[in-house]
Structures are given as structure tokens and as C-alpha cells.
C-alpha positions in Angstrom: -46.2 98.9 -5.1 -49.6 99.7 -3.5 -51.2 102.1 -5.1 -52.4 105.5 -3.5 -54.9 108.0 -4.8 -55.3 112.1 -4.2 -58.5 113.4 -5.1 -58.8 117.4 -6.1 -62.0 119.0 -6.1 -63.0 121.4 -8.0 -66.5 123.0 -8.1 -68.6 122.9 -11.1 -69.7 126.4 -11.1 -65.7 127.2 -11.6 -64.6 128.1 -15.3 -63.3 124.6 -16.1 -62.0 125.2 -19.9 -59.5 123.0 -20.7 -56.3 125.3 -19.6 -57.4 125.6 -16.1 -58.5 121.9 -16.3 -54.6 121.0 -18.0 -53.3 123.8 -15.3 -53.9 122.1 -12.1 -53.0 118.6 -14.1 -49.6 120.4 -14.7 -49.4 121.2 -11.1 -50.4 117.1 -9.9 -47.5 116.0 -12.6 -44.9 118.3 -11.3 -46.0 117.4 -7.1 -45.5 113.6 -8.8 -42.3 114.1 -10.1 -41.0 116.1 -7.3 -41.7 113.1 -5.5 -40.6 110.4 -7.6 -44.0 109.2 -8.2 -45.8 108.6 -11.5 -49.7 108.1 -11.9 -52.3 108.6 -14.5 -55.1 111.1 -14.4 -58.4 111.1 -15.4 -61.5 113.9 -14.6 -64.8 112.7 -14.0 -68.2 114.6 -13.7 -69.7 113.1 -11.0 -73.4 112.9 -9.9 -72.7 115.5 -7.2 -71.8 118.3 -9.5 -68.1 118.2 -8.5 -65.4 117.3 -11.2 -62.5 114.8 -9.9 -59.0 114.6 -10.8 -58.6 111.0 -9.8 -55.0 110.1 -9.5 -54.5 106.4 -8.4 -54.8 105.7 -4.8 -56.6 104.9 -1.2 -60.4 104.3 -0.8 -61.4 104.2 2.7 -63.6 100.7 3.3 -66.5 100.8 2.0 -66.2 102.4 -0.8 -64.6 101.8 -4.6 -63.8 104.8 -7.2 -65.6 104.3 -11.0 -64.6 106.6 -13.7 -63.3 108.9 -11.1 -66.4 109.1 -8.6 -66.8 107.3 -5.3 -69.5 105.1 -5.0 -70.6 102.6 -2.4 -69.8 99.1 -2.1 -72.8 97.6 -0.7 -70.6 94.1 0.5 -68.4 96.3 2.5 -70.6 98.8 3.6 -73.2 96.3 4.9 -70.2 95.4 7.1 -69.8 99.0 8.1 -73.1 98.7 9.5 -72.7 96.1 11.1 -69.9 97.1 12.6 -71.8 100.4 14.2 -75.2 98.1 15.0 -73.1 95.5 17.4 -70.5 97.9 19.0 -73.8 100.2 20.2 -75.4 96.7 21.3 -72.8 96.4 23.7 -69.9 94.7 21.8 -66.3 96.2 21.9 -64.9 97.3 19.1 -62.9 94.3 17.9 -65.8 91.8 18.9 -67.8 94.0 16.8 -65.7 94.2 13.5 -65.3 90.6 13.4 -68.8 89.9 13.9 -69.3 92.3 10.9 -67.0 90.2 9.1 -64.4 92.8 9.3 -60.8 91.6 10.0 -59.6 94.4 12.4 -57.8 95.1 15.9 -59.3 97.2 18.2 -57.3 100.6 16.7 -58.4 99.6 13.4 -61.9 99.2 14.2 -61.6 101.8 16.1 -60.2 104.6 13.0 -63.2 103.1 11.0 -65.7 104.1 13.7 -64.0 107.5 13.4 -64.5 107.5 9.6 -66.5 111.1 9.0 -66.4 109.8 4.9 -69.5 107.3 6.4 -71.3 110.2 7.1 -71.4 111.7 4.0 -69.4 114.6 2.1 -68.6 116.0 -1.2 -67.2 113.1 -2.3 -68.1 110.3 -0.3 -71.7 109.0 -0.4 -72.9 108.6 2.9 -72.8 105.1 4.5 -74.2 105.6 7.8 -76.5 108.4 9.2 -75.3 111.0 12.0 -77.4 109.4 14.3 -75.5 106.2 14.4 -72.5 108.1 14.5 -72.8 110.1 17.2 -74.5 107.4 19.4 -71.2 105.3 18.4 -68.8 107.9 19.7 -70.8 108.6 23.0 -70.8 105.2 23.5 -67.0 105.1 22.3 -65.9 107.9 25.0 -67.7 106.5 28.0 -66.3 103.6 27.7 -62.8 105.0 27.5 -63.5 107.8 30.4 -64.6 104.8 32.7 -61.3 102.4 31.7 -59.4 105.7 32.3 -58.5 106.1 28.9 -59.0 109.3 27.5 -55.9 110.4 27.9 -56.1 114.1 28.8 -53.8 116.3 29.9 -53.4 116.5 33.5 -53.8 120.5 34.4 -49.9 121.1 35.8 -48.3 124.4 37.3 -46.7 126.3 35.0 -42.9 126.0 34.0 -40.8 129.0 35.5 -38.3 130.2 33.5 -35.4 132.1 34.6 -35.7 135.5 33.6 -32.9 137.6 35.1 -29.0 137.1 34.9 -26.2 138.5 35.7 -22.3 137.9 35.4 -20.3 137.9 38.3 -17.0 139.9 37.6 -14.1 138.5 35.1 -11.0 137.8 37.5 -8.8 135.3 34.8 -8.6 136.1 31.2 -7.0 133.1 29.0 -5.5 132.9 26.2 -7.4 129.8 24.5 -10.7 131.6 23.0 -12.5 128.0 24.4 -11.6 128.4 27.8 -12.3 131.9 27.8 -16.0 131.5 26.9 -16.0 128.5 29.6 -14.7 130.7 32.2 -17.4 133.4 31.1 -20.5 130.9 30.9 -19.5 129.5 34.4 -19.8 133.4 35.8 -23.4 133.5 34.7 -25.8 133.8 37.5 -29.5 133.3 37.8 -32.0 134.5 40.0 -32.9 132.1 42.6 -36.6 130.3 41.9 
């Protein structure tokens, strides 16, 4: 089985005595058994001031977890910039990832290039500057608006729903309940649209 990971975060400026620590623990244990799942926890102090429950699970490329923290895998991440430095020189985005060395599809490439983790966060140390990024997406989106491909919604008229009905009067009444709520629904008139 693959394994996954769920990260919680918790600040350092929180009380973190050991019953709020074993608390939220509890609270990961009984999500895990709910869902037939079973793990093993660990809390870390990281560098960044904020304490990790790591609970096995998924790293996004580029990145490995040590005693609970995330920290950067420069292999992987070198490819990561790679990957941003040839699709802004022009490449598309499959070219790009396996010129990186990065076995990918264009949707895979793609989702990395969406990646906001390379940026930086709370977590995540940052792979790639915002720079880079946004220059990336620009590049992305023109791209897609000239192939026709952003795939926005077309402005449409609005739906018109039927508001007023009325019944016509009951002439038959019959015995079977079924029928009789046939015979009523088919009486049910509408105003004209």
C-alpha cells in the first residue's frame, strides 16, 4: 500500500503541554480508524517554529520529510528548476519536464508548474522564487488563451423558470389513488414562456 501523509500544524506560541499535544493525536487516531487506516505519529520542532504531527504520507516532488520537517531535495528540485527555466524559454510543458529529467505528461507537468509548495510556505521551503512563478503562469495562460483553451464559461441567457400554475378543473375522480394523482398532474398548467 502506498503510503500517504497528513501534516497538522500547530503554532509554536500555542500551549503545547503534552494533553493538548496527546489531544489532537487522539483526534488523528480516531479520523484513522474511522477510516480503516493505521499510521504512526511522530511531532517534530522544525526550524520554522512550527511543530508537525507527521503521519505517513505524500511529499510533493521535490521535497522529502526528516524527523517530521520538510526539507529540500536538491536532485529533484534542480529538476523543478529546470523544469520552470525551459518552459519560460519557449518549451511546452512536456518538452520541458523531460528535458528537466522529469518523467511527466503535459497535465502532470502542468500540476507541478501549479505547485504554490515551490514558492514557499509554512511548511514547505521554497524551491523557486515568485518571479519565476508568475512569469511561468503568464506564459502558461497565453498560451492556452491563444490554442483556445481556457475554458471559460460562455456568458448565456438566463434559464426561465416557470413560476405560475394553475389546475384546470377535476371532471373524473378514480378510484385507484395512482390514477388519481395522474389525472391531477396532467391538469397542471403553466404559464406560457
Amino acid at each position: 500500500m502506498p503510503a500517504l501523509s497528513l501534516y497538522g500544524f500547530i503554532s509554536s506560541s500555542l500551549d503545547l503541554r503534552r494533553s493538548s499535544r496527546l489531544f489532537i493525536l487522539l483526534c488523528f487516531r480516531s479520523i484513522s480508524s474511522f477510516a480503516l487506516l493505521s499510521f504512526d505519529c511522530s511531532w517534530k520542532l522544525c526550524e520554522n517554529s512550527v511543530l508537525a504531527l507527521s503521519i505517513m504520507g505524500h511529499t510533493p516532488y521535490g521535497y522529502r520529510i526528516e524527523s517530521g520537517c520538510a526539507v529540500i531535495n536538491e536532485e529533484e528540485a534542480t529538476k523543478i528548476r529546470n523544469l520552470y527555466e525551459n518552459y519560460i524559454a519557449g518549451m511546452a510543458q512536456s518538452k520541458a519536464a523531460i528535458e528537466a529529467g522529469i518523467e511527466a505528461y503535459h497535465s502532470s507537468a502542468k500540476r507541478l508548474m501549479q505547485n504554490r509548495h515551490y514558492l514557499g510556505d509554512d511548511f514547505y521551503p521554497a524551491i523557486i522564487d515568485q518571479e519565476t512563478f508568475d512569469k511561468a503562469e503568464s506564459i502558461r495562460l497565453e498560451r492556452a488563451g491563444k490554442l483556445g483553451r481556457l475554458n471559460l464559461l460562455k456568458s448565456s441567457k438566463p434559464i426561465k423558470v416557470p413560476t405560475h400554475f394553475w389546475f384546470a378543473e377535476a371532471e373524473k375522480e378514480y378510484e385507484d389513488p395512482r390514477l388519481q394523482a395522474e389525472y391531477l398532474y396532467s391538469l397542471i398548467e403553466s404559464e406560457a414562456i
